[in-house]
N, C-alpha and C positions, 0 to 999 in steps of 0.2 A: 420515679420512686418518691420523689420531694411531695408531688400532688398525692398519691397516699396518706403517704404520715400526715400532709396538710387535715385532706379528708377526714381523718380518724381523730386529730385533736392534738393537744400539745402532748399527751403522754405518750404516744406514739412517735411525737418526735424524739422525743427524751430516750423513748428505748433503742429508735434507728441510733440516734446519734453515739448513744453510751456503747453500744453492740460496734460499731464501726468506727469507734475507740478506742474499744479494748481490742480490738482487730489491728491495726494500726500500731499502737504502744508495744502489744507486742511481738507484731514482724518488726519495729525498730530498733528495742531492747534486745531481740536475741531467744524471745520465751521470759524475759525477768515478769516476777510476779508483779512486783510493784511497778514496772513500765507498762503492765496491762492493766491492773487498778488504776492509775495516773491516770489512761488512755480514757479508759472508760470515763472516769470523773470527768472530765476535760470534754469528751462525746457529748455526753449525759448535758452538761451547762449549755452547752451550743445550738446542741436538740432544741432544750429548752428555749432557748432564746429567741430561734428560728423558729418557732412553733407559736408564739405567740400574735 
């Protein structure tokens, strides 16, 4: 999956990562909205970072 989003560009990573953030934050929180925001936000940097 990592070599996709690589393939495709850093924006791609940013949406893997933000998607599998907000995925994450909120099976940890319970459903909270803002443990899924957090999640995402937190995804979304990493994506980036990794993508570059």
């Amino acid at each position: 999956m990592t070599v996709i989003f690589t393939a495709l560009g850093t924006g791609a990573c940013t949406l893997g990562g933000a998607a599998a953030g907000g995925y994450v934050g909120n099976r940890a929180t319970n459903g909270s909205a803002v443990g899924t925001v957090g999640g995402a936000v937190a995804g979304g940097v990493i994506g980036h970072e990794l993508g570059k």
